[in-house]
Structure formats: structure tokens, C-alpha cells
N, C-alpha and C positions, 0 to 999 in steps of 0.2 A: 504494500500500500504506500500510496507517495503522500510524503511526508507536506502539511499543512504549511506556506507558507508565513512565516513567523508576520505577524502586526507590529504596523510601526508602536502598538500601545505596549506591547511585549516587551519593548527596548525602553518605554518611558521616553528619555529624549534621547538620541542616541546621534547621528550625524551633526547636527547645525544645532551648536553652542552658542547661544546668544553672549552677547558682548555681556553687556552685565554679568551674566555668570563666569564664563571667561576672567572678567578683569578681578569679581572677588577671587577667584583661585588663584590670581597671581599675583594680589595683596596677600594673601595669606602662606605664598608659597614662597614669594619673590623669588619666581622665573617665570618667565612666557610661558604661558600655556600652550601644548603642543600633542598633540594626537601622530602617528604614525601610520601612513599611508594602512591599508586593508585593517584598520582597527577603527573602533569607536570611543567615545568616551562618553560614560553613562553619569549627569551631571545631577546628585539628589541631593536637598535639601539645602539651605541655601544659612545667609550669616558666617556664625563660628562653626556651624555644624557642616556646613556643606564638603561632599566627600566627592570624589573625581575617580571613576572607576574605567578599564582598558579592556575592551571586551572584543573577541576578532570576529570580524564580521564574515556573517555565514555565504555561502556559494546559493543562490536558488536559480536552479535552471543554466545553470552555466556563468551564470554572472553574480559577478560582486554586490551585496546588498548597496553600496555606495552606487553601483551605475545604474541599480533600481530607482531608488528615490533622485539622485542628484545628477540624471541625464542632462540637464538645458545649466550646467554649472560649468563657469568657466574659471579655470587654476592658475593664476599669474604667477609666475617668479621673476623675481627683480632684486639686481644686487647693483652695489658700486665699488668702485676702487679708484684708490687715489696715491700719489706716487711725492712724498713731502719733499724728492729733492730738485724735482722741475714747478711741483705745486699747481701741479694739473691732474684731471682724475678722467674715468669713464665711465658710464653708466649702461645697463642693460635691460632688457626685459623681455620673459617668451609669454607665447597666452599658448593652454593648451585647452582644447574642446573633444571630451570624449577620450582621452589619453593620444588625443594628436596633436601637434605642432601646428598651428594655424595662423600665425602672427611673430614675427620677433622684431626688435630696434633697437639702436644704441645710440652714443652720442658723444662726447667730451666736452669739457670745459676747464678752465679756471677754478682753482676755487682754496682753502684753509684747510680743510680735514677730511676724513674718510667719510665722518657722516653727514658731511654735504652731500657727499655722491649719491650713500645710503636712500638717504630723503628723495633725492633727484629721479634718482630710478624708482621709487616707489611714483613720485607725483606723477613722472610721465608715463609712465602701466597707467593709472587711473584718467588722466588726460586721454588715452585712447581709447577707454571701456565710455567717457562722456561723449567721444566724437563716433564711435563706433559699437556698443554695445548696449545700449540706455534698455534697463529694466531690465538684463540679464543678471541672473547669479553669479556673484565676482568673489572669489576668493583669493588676495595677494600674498604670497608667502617673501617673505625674507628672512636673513639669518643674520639681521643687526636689530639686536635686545631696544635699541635708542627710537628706531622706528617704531617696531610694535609699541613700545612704553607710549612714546608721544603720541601715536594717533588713538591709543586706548584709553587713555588715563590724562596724559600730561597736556597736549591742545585744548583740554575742554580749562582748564587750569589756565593757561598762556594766555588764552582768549578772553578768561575774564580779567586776567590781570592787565591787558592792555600790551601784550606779548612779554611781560618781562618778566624775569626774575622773580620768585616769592622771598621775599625778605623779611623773616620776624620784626624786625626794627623799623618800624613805622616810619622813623625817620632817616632811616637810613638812603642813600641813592638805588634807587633799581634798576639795574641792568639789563638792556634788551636781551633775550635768549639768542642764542647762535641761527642762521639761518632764520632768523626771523621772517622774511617779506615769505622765501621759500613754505614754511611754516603755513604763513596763512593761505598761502595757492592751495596746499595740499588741503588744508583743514575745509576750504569753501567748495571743493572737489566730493569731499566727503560728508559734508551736511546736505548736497544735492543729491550725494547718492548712500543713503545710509544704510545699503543692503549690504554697501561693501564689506567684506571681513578681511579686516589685515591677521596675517598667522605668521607664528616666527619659525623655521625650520632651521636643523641642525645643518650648519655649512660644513664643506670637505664629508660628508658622510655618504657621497654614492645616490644622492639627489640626483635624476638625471636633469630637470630642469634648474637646479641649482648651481651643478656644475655647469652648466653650458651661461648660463645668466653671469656666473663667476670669469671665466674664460672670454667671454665677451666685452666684458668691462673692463677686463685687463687691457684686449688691445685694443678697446676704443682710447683707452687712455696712455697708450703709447703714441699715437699721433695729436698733430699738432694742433690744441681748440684753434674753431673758426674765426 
């Protein structure tokens, strides 16, 4: 007798972690939350109690429960690199639909630190899901802790404080945050599209779209910005 396909109510919530729950597990955890490809994460009860469970997702009919429910989901990777003795960087990013390559770009510039680039390749992935994807399921993976932190947590923070600094000292001077203008491109990107889910993934771990987004931002950023 063939076996009853399991209910999404079976797994409680199991694929699509809303951000709230997301962001308390990683107050509580301090790291990125992070699920691994053919697994799920079973997220119950919420506050101090809330518990994050890893459960592998079953096969029905030949296919992965993930490409059951999350058929019409598109998987961005996007990384950057930056090189502090020219002080130029590269940026990357692949979109995959259905575990296919459907899309890639890259770019360089100018710039101060790695996580300019970080930011940059994240902004321009979401810059093409606004010009080419509007009302698709977008999920942005990268593997810089500073991204996911800011787009989950820390922008909604920066945006009330007027981009700057949080200074206990009231009268102390406050400081604009690093890539600020960059900051709010991305943040006004993301309050237009608030389906989007930025997810952090383990870099150098055999990601194929990680590697290839890594690889790419390298030698965007060997030649020479525009």
C-alpha cells in the first residue's frame, strides 16, 4: 500500500521560516540562522522557549518535499570580494529557478572594505528580482554574518536612528554607519519587497552556487572599476 503523502500540518511549519522567528533564534543563539539544503527546520514555540529542530525532508514520488511546496521559489547567491591593496572589490550574483542557472552578473568598483562589496552584491541580486521578478519567491543566500545581521535586525535600527550609530550617550556625537546611502538603497529595495528572505550560508563549504558567486567576485574584482 503506498504510503499517504505527509501534510504540510504534519511538519507544523517546516520550509518558510518567517523572519520574526528567524531573527528571535538568532538573538538567542547569536549566529545566523541556517537550515541545510534537503533538510527543514521545525520552528515551535516562540520567546525564551522557542526551540529550532532539523528534520530531513522526505522523497514523495521522486521528488524533494522542498520542490513540492517551493516550485515558483527563486534561490539567489551573492557574495563580494575586495582586495585592500588596490582598494577595489567585485561583486556577484547567480538566481537559480528549479535547481537551474537562469540568470548571473557581476560588476566592480571602488570602495573601503569587504563589506561594501558584501552589501553591493546582495543590493544588486534584489535590484534584478525589482526589475525582473516582482511577486516571485526570492530567497538571497550569502555567507557575510554583517548582511544577514543588517537586513534582519540592524536597518530597521539604522532607519530609525536616522542611519547612525546607536550611542548610549545622548550627548555624545553619532556616527553615520559604514555604507550608509548603500544601506538605504538596499533597505527601500526590501520594504517594497518584503517577501524577500535574506539567509546566511556556510562559505568555502561545497555550495555550488556559493562557490561560483565567490569565484566571480574574485575576478570581477581583478579588473579595473569603470
Amino acid at each position: 500500500m503506498a504510503k499517504a503523502m505527509p501534510t504540510r500540518h504534519s511538519f507544523r511549519i517546516f520550509e518558510k521560516i518567517t523572519h520574526d522567528g528567524a531573527d528571535r533564534c538568532n538573538r538567542s543563539t547569536r549566529h545566523p540562522f541556517h537550515r541545510q539544503e534537503g533538510q527543514i527546520m521545525v520552528f515551535s514555540g516562540c520567546g525564551g522557549g522557542a526551540k529550532v529542530q532539523s528534520h530531513k525532508l522526505p522523497v514523495v514520488a521522486g521528488r524533494n518535499l522542498r520542490n513540492v511546496f517551493m516550485f515558483d521559489q527563486l534561490i539567489i547567491y551573492a557574495d563580494g570580494s575586495y582586495d585592500p591593496a588596490t582598494q577595489t572589490g567585485g561583486w556577484a550574483f547567480v538566481v537559480y529557478e528549479a535547481g537551474q542557472l537562469i540568470h548571473s552578473a557581476h560588476g566592480n568598483d571602488a570602495g573601503l572594505t569587504n563589506n561594501t562589496f558584501e552589501v553591493l552584491a546582495v543590493t544588486n541580486a534584489i535590484m534584478w528580482v525589482d526589475g525582473h521578478a516582482q511577486g516571485r519567491q526570492v530567497v538571497v543566500r550569502t555567507d557575510s554574518v554583517h548582511v544577514v545581521e543588517g537586513c534582519r535586525h540592524w536597518r530597521a535600527i539604522w532607519r530609525g536612528n536616522g542611519w547612525k550609530r546607536i550611542n548610549p550617550n545622548q550627548r555624545a556625537w553619532k556616527r553615520q554607519i559604514p555604507d550608509a546611502e548603500l544601506w538605504k538603497k538596499l533597505d527601500g529595495f526590501l520594504l517594497r519587497h518584503p517577501t524577500i528572505e535574506i539567509e546566511w550560508c556556510k562559505a568555502h563549504s561545497g555550495i555550488e552556487g556559493n562557490e561560483m558567486v565567490d569565484r566571480m567576485a574574485r575576478a570581477a574584482g581583478k579588473t579595473s572599476p569603470p
